[in-house]
PDB file of N, CA, C and O in Angstrom:
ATOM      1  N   UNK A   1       0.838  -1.181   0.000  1.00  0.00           N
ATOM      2  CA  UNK A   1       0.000   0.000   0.000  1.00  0.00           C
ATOM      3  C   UNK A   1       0.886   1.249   0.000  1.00  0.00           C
ATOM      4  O   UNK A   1       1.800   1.369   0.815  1.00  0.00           O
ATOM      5  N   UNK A   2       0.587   2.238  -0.984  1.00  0.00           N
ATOM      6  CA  UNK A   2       1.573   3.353  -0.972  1.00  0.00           C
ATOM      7  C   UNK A   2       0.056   4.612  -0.266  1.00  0.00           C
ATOM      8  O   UNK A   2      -1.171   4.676  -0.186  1.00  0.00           O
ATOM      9  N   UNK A   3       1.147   5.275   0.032  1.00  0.00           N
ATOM     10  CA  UNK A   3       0.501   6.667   0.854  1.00  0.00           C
ATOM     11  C   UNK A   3       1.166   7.761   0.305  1.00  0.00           C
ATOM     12  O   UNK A   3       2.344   7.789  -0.051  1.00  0.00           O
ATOM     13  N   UNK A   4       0.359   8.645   0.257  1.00  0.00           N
ATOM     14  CA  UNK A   4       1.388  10.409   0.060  1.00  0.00           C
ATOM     15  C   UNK A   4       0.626  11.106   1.353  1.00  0.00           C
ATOM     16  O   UNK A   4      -0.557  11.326   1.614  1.00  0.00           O
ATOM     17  N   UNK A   5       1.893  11.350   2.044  1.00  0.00           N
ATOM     18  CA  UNK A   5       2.078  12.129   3.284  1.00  0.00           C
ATOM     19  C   UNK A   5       2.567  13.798   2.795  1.00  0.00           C
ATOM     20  O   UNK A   5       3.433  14.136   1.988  1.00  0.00           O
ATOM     21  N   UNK A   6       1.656  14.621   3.617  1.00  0.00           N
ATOM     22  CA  UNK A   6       2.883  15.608   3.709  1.00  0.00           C
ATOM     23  C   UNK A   6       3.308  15.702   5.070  1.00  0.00           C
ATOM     24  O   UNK A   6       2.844  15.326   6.147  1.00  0.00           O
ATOM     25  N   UNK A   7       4.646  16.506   4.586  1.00  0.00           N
ATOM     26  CA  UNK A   7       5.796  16.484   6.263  1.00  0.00           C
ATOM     27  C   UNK A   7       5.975  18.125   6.517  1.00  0.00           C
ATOM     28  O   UNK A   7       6.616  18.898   5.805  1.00  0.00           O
ATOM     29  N   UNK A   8       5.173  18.465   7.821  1.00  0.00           N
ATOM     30  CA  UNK A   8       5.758  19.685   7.935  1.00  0.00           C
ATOM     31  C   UNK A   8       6.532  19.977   8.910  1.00  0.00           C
ATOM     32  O   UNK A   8       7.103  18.893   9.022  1.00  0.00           O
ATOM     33  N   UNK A   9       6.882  20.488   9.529  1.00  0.00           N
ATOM     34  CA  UNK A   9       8.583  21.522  10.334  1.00  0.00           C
ATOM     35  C   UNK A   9       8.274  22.381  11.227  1.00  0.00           C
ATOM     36  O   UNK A   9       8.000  23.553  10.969  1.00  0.00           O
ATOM     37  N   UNK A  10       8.291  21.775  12.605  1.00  0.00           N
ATOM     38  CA  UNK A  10       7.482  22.954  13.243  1.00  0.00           C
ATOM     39  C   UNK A  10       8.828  24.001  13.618  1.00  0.00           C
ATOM     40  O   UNK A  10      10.048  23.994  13.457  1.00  0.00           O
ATOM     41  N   UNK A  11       7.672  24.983  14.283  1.00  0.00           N
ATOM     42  CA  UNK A  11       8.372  26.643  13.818  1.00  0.00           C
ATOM     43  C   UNK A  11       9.128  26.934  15.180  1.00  0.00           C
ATOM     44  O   UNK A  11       9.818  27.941  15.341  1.00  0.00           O
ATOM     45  N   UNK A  12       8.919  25.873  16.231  1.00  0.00           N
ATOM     46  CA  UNK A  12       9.219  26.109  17.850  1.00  0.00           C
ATOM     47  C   UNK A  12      10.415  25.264  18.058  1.00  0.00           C
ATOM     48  O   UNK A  12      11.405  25.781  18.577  1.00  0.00           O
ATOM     49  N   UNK A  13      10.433  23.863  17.665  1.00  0.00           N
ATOM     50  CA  UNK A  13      11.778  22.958  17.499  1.00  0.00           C
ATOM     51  C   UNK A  13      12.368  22.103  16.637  1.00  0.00           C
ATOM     52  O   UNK A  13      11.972  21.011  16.229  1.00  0.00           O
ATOM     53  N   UNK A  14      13.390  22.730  16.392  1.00  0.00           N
ATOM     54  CA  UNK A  14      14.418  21.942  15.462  1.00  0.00           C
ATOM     55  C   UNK A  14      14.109  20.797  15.431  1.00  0.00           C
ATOM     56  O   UNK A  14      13.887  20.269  16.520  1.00  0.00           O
ATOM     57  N   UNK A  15      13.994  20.088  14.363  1.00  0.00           N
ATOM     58  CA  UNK A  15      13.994  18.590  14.341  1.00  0.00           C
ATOM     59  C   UNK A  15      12.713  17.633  14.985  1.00  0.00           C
ATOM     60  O   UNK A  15      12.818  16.502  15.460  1.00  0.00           O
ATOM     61  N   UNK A  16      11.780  18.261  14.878  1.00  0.00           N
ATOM     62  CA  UNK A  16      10.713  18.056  15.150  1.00  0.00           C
ATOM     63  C   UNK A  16       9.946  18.317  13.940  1.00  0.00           C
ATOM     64  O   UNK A  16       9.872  19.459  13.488  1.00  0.00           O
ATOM     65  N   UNK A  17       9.146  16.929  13.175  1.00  0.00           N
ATOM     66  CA  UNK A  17       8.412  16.884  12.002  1.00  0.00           C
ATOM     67  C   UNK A  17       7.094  16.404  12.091  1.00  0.00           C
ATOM     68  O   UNK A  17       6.983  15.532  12.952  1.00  0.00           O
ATOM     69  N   UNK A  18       6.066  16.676  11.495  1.00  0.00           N
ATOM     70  CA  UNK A  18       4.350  15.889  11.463  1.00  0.00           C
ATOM     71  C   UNK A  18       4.022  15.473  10.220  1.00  0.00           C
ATOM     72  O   UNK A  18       3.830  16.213   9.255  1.00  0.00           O
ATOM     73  N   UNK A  19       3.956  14.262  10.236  1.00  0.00           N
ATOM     74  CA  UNK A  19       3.513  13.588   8.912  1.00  0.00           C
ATOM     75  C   UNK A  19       2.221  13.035   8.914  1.00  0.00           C
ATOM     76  O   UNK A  19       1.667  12.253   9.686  1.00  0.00           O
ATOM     77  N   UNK A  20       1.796  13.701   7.713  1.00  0.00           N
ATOM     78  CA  UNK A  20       0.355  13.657   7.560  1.00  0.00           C
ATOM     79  C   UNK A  20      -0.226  13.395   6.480  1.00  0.00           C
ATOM     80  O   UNK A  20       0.478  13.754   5.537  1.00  0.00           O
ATOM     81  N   UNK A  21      -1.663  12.708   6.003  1.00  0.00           N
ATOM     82  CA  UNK A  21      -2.217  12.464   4.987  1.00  0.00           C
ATOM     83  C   UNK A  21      -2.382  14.188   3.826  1.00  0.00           C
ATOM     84  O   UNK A  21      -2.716  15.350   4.061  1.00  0.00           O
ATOM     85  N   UNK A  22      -1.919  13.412   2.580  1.00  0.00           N
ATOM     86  CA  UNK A  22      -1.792  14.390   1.687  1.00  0.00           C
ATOM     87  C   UNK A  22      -3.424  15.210   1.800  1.00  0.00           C
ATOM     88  O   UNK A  22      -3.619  16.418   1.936  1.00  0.00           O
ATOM     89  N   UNK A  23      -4.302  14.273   1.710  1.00  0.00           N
ATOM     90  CA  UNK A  23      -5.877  15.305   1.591  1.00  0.00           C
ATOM     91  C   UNK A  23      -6.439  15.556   2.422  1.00  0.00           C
ATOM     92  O   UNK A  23      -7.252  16.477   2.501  1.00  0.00           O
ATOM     93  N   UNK A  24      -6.038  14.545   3.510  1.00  0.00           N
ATOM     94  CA  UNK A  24      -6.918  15.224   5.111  1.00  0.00           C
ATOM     95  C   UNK A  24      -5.970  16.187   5.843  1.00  0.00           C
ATOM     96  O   UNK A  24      -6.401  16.796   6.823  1.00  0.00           O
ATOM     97  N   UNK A  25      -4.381  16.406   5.323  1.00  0.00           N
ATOM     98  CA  UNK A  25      -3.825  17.559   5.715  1.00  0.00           C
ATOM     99  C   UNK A  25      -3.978  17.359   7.775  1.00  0.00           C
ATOM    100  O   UNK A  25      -4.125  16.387   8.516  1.00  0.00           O
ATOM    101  N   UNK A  26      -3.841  18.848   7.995  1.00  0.00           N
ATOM    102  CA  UNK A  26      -3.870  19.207   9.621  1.00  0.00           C
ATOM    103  C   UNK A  26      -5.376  18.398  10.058  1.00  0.00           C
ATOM    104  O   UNK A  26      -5.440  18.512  11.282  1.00  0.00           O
ATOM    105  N   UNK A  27      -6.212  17.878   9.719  1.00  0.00           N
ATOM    106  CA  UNK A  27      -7.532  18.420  10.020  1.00  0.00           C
ATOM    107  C   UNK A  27      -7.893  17.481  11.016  1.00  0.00           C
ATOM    108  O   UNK A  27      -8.888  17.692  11.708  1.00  0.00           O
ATOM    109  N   UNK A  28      -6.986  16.155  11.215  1.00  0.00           N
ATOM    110  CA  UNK A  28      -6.814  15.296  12.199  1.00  0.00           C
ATOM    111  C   UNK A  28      -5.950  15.424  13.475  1.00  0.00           C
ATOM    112  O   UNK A  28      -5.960  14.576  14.367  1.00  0.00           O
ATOM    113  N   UNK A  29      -5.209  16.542  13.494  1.00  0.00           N
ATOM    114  CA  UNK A  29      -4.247  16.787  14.443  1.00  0.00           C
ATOM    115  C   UNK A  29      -4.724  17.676  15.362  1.00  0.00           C
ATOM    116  O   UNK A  29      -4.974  18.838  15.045  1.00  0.00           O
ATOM    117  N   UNK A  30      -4.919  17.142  16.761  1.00  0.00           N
ATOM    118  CA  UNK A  30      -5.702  17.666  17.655  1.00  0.00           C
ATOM    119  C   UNK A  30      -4.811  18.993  17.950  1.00  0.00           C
ATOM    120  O   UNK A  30      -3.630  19.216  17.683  1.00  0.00           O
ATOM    121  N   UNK A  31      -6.107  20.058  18.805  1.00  0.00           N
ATOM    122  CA  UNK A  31      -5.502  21.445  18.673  1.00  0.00           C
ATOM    123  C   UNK A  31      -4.126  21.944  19.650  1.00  0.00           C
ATOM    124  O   UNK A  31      -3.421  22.946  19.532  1.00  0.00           O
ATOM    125  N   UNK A  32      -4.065  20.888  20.584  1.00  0.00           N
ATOM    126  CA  UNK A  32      -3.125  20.869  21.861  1.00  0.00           C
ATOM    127  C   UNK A  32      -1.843  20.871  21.010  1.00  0.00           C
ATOM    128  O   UNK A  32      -1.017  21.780  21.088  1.00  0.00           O
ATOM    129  N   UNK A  33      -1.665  19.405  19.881  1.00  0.00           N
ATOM    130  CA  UNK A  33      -0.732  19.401  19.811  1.00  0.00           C
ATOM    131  C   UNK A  33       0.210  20.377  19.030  1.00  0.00           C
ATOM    132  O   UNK A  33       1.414  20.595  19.160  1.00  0.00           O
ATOM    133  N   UNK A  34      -0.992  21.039  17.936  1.00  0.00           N
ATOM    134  CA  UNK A  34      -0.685  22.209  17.098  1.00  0.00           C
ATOM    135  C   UNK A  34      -0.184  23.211  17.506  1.00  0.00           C
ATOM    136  O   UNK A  34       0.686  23.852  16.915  1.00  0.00           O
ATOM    137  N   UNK A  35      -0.917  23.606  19.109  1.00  0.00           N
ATOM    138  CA  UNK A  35      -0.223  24.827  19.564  1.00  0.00           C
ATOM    139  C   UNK A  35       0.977  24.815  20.434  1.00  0.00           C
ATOM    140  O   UNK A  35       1.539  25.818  20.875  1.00  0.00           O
ATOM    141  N   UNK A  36       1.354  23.433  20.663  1.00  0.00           N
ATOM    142  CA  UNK A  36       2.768  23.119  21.372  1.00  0.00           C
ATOM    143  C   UNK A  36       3.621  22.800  20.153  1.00  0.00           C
ATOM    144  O   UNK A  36       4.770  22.560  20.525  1.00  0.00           O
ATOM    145  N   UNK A  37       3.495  22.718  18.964  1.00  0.00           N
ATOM    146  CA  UNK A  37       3.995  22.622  17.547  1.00  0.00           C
ATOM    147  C   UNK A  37       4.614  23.692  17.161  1.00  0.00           C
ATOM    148  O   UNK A  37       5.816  23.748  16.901  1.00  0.00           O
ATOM    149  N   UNK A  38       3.618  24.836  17.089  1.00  0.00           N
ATOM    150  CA  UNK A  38       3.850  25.635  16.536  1.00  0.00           C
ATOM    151  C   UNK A  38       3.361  26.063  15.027  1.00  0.00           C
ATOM    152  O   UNK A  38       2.584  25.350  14.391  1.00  0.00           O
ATOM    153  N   UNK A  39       3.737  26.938  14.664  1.00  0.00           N
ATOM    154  CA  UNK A  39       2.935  27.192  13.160  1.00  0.00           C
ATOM    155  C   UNK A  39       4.030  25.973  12.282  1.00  0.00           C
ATOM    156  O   UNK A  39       5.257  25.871  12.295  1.00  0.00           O
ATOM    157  N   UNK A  40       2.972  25.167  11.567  1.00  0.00           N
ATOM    158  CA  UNK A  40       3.528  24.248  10.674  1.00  0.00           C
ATOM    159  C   UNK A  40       3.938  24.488   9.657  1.00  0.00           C
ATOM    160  O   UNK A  40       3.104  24.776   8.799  1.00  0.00           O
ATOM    161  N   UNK A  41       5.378  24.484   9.280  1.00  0.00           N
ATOM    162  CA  UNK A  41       5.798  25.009   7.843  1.00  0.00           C
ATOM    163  C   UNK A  41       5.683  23.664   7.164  1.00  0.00           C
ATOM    164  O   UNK A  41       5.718  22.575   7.738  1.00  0.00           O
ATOM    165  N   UNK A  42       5.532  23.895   5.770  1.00  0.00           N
ATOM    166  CA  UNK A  42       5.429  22.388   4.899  1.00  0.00           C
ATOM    167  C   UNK A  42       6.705  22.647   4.014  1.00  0.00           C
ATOM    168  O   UNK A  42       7.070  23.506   3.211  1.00  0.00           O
ATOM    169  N   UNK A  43       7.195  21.502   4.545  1.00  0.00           N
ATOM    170  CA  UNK A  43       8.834  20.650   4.454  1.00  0.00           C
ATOM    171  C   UNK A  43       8.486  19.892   3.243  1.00  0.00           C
ATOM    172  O   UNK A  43       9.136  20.424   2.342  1.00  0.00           O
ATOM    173  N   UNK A  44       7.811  18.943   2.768  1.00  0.00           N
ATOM    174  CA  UNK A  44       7.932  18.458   1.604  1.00  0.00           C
ATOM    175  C   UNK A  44       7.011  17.512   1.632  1.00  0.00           C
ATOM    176  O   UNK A  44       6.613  17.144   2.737  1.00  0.00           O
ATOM    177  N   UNK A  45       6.448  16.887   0.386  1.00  0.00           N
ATOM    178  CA  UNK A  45       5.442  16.164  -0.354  1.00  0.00           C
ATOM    179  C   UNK A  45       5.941  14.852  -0.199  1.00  0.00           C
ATOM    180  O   UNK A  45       7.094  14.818  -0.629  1.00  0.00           O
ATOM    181  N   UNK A  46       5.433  13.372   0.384  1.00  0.00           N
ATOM    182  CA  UNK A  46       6.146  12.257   0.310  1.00  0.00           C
ATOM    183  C   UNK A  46       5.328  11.273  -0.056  1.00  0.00           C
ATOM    184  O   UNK A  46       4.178  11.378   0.373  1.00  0.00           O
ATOM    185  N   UNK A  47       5.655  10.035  -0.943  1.00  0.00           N
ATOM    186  CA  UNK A  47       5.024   8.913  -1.022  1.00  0.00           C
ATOM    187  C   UNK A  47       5.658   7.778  -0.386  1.00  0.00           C
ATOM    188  O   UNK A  47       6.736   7.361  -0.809  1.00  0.00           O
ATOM    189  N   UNK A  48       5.014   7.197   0.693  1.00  0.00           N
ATOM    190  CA  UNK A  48       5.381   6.335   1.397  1.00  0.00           C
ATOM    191  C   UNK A  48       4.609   5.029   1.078  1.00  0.00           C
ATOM    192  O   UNK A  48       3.441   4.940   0.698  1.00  0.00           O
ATOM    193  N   UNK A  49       5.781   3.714   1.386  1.00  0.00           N
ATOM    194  CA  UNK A  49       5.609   2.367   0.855  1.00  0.00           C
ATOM    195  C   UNK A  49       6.188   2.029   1.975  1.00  0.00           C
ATOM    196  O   UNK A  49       6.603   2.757   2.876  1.00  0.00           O
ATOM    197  N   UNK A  50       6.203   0.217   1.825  1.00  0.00           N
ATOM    198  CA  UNK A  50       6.976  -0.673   2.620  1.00  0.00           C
ATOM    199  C   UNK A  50       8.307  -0.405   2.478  1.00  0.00           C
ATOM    200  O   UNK A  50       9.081  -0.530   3.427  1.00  0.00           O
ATOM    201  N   UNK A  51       8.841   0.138   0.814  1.00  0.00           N
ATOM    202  CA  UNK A  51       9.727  -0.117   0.479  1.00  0.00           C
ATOM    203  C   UNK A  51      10.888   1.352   0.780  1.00  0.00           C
ATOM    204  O   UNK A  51      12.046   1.706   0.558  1.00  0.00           O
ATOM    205  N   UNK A  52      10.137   1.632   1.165  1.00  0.00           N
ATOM    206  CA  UNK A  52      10.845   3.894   1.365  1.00  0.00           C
ATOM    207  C   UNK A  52      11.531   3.557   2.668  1.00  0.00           C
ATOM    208  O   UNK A  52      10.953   2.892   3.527  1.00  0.00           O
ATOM    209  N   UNK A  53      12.538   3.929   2.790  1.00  0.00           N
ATOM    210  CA  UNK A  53      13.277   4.059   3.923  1.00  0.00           C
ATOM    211  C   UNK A  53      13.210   5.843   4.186  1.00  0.00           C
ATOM    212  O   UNK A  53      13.146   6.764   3.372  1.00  0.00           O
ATOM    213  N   UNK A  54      13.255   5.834   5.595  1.00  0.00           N
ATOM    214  CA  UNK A  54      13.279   7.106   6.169  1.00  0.00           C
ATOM    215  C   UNK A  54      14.208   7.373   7.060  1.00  0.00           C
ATOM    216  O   UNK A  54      14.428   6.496   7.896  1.00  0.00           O
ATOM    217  N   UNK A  55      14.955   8.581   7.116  1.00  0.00           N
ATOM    218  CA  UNK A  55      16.211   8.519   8.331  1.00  0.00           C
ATOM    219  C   UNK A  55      15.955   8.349   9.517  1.00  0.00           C
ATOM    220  O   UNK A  55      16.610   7.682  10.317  1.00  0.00           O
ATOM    221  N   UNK A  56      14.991   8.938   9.708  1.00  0.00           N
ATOM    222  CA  UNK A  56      14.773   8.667  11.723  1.00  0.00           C
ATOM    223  C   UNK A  56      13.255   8.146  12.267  1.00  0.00           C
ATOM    224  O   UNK A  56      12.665   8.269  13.341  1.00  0.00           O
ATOM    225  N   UNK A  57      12.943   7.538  11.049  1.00  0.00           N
ATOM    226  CA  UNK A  57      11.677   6.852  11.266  1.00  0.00           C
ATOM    227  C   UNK A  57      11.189   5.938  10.619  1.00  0.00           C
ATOM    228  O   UNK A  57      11.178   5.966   9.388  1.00  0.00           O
ATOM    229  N   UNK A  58      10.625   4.821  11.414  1.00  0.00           N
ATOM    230  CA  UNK A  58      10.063   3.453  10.336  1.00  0.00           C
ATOM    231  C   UNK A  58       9.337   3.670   9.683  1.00  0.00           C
ATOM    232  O   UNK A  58       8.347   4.252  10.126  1.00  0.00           O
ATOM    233  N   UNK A  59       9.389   3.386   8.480  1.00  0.00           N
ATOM    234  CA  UNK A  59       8.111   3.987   7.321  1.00  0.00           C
ATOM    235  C   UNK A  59       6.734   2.943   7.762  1.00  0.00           C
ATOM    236  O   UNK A  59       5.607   3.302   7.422  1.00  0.00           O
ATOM    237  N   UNK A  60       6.870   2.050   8.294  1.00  0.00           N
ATOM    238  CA  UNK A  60       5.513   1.016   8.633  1.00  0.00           C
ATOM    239  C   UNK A  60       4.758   1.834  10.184  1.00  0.00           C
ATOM    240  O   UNK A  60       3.573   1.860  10.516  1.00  0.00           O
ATOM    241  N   UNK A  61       5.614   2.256  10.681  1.00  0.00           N
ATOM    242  CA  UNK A  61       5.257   2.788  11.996  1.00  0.00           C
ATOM    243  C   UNK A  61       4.306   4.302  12.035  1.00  0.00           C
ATOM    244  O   UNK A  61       3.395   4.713  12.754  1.00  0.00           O
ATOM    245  N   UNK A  62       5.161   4.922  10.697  1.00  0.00           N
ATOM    246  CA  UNK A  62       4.989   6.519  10.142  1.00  0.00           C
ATOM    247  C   UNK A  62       3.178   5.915   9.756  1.00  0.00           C
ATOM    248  O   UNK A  62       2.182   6.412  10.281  1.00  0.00           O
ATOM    249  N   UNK A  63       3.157   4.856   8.817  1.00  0.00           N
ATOM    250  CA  UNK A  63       2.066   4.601   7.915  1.00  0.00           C
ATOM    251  C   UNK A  63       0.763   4.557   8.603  1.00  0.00           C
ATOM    252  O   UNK A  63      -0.240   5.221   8.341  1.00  0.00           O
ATOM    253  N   UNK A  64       0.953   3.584   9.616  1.00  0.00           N
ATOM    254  CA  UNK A  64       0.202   2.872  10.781  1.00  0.00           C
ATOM    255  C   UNK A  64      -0.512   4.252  11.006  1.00  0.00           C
ATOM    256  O   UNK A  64      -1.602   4.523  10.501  1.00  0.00           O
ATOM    257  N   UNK A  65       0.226   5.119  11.833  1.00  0.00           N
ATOM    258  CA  UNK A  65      -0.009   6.208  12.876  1.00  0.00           C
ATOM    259  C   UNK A  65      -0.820   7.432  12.418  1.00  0.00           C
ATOM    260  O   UNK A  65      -1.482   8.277  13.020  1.00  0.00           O
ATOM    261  N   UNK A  66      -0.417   7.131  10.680  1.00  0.00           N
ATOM    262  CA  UNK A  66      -1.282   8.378  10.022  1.00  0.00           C
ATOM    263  C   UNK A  66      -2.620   7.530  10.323  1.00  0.00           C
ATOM    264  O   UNK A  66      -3.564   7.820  11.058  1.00  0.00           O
ATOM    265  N   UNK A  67      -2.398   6.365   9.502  1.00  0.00           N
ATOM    266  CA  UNK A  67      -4.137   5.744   9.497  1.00  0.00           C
ATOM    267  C   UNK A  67      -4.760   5.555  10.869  1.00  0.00           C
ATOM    268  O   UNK A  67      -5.989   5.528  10.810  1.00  0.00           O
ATOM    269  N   UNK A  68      -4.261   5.419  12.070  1.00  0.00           N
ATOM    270  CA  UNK A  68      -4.915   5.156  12.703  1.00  0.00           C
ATOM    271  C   UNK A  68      -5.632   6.664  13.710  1.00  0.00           C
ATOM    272  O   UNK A  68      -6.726   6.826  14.251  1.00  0.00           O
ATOM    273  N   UNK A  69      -4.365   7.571  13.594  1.00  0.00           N
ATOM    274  CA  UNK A  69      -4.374   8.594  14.164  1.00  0.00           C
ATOM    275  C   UNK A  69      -4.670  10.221  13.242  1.00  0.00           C
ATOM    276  O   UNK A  69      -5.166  11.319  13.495  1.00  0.00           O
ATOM    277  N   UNK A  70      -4.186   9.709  12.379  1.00  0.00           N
ATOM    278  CA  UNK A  70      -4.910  10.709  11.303  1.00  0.00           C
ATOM    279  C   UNK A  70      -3.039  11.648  11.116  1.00  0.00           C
ATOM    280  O   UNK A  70      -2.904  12.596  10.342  1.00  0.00           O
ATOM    281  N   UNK A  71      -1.562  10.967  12.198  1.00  0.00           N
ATOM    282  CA  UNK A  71      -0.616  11.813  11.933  1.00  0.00           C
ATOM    283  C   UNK A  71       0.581  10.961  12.622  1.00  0.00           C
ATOM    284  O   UNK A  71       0.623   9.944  13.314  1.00  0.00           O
ATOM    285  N   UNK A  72       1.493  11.833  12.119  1.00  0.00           N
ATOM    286  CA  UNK A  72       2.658  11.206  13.054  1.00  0.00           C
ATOM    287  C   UNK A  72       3.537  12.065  13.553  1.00  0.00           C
ATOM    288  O   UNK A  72       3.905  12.906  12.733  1.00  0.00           O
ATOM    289  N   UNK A  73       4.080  12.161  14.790  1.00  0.00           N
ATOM    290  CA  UNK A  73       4.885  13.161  15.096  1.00  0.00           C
ATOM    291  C   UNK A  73       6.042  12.489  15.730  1.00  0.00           C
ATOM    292  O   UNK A  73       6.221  11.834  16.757  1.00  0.00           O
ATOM    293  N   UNK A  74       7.014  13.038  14.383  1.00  0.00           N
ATOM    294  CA  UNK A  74       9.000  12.728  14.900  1.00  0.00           C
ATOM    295  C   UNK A  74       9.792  13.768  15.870  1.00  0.00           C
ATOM    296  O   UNK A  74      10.382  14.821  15.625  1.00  0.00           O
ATOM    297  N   UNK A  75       9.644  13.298  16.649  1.00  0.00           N
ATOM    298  CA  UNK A  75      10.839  14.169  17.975  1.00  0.00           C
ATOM    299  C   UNK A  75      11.715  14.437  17.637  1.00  0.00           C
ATOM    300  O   UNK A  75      11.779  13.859  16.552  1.00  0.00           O
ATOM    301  N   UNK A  76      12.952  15.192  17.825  1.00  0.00           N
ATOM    302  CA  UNK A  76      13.840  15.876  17.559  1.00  0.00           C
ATOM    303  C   UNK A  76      14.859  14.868  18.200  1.00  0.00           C
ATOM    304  O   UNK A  76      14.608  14.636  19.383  1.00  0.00           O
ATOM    305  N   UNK A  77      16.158  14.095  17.588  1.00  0.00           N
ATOM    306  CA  UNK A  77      16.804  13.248  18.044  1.00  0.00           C
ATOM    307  C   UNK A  77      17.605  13.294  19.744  1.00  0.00           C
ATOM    308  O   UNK A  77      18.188  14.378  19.788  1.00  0.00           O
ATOM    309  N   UNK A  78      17.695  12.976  20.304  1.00  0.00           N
ATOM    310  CA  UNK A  78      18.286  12.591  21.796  1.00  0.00           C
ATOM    311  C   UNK A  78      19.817  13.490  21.434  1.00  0.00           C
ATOM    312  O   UNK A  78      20.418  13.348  20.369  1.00  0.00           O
ATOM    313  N   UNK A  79      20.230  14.329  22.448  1.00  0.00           N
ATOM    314  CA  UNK A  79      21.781  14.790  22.246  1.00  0.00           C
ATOM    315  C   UNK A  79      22.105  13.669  22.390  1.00  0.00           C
ATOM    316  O   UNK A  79      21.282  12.988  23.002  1.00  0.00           O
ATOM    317  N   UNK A  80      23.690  12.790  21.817  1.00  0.00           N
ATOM    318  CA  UNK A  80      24.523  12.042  22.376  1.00  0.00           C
ATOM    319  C   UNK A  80      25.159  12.210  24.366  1.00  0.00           C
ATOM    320  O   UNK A  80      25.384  13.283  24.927  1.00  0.00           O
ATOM    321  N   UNK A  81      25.238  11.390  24.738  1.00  0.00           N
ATOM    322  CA  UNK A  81      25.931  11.320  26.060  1.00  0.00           C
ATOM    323  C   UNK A  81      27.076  11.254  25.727  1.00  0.00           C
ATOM    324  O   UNK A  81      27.485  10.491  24.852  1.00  0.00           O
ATOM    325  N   UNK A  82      27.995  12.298  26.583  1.00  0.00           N
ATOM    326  CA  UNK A  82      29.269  11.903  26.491  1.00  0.00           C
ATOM    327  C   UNK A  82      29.835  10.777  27.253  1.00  0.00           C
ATOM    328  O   UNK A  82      29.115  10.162  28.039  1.00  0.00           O
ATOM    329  N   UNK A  83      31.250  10.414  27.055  1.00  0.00           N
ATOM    330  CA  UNK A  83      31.565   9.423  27.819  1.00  0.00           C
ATOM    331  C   UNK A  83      31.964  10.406  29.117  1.00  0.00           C
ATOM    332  O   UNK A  83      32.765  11.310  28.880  1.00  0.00           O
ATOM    333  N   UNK A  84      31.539  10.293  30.223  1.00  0.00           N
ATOM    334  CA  UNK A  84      32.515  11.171  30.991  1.00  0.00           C
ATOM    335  C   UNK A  84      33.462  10.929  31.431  1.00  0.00           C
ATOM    336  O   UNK A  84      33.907  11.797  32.182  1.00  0.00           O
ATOM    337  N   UNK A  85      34.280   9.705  31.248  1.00  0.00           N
ATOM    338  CA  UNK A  85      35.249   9.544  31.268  1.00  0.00           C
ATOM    339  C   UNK A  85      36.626  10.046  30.430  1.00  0.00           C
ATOM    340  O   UNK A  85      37.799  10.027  30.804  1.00  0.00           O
ATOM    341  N   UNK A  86      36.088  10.467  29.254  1.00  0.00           N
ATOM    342  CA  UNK A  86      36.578  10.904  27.813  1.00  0.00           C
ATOM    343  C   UNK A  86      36.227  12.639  28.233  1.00  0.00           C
ATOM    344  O   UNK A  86      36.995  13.594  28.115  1.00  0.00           O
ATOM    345  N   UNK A  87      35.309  12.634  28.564  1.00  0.00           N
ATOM    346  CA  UNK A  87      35.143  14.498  28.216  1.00  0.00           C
ATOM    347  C   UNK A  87      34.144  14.453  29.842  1.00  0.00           C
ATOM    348  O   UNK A  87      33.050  13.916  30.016  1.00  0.00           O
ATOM    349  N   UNK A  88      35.124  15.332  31.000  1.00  0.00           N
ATOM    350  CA  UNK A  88      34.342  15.313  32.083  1.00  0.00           C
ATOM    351  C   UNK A  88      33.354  16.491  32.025  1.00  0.00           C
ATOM    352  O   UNK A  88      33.392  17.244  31.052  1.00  0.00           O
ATOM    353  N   UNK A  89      32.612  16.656  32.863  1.00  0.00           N
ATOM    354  CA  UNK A  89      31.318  17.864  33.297  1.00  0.00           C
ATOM    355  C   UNK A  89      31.937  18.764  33.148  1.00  0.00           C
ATOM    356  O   UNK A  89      33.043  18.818  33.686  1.00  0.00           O
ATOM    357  N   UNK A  90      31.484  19.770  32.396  1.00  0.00           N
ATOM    358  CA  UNK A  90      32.008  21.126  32.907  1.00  0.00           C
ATOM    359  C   UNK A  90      30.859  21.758  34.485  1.00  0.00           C
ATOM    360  O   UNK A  90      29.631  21.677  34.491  1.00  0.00           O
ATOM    361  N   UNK A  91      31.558  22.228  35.425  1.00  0.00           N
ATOM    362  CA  UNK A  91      30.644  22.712  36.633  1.00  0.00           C
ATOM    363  C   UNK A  91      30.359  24.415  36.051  1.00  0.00           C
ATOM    364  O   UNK A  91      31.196  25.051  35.410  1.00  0.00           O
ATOM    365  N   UNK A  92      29.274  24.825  36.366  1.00  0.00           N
ATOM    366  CA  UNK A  92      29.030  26.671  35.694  1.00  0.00           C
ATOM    367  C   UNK A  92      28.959  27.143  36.944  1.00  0.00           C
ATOM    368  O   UNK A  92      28.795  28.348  37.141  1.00  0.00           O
TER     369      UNK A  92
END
């Protein structure tokens, strides 16, 4: 089953994306989460398959979440931990 999602970019945090059905658009995305979002810029047009790989997200998981939820929302990746053994705390 292929899907066309659009992906938009919210305006409050980096690296934070909402993927959503191309024709039902925002209209499933409850209002809480919109206004902790921020104004949604549209990042780009996508057709998603089994076969689409995505960088920081399972395309079966992305697929699921639109249909069931009407969206999907990607978090902004985890900083790395340092080793602190390698690079100690700085104290401020």
């Amino acid at each position: 089953m292929k899907r066309i999602c659009a992906v938009y970019r919210s305006s409050r945090t980096e690296g934070m994306y909402l993927y959503v059905d191309h024709k039902e658009d925002l209209s499933r995305v409850p209002e809480d989460l919109l206004a902790r979002f921020g104004k949604p810029e549209r990042s780009m047009t996508l057709v998603l398959s089994a076969e689409r790989k995505l960088a920081r997200a399972d395309v079966a998981k992305v697929m699921e979440e639109i249909a069931d939820k009407g969206f999907y929302l990607q978090l902004p990746p985890q900083p790395e931990r340092l080793n602190p053994r390698v690079v100690p705390e700085i104290d401020e």
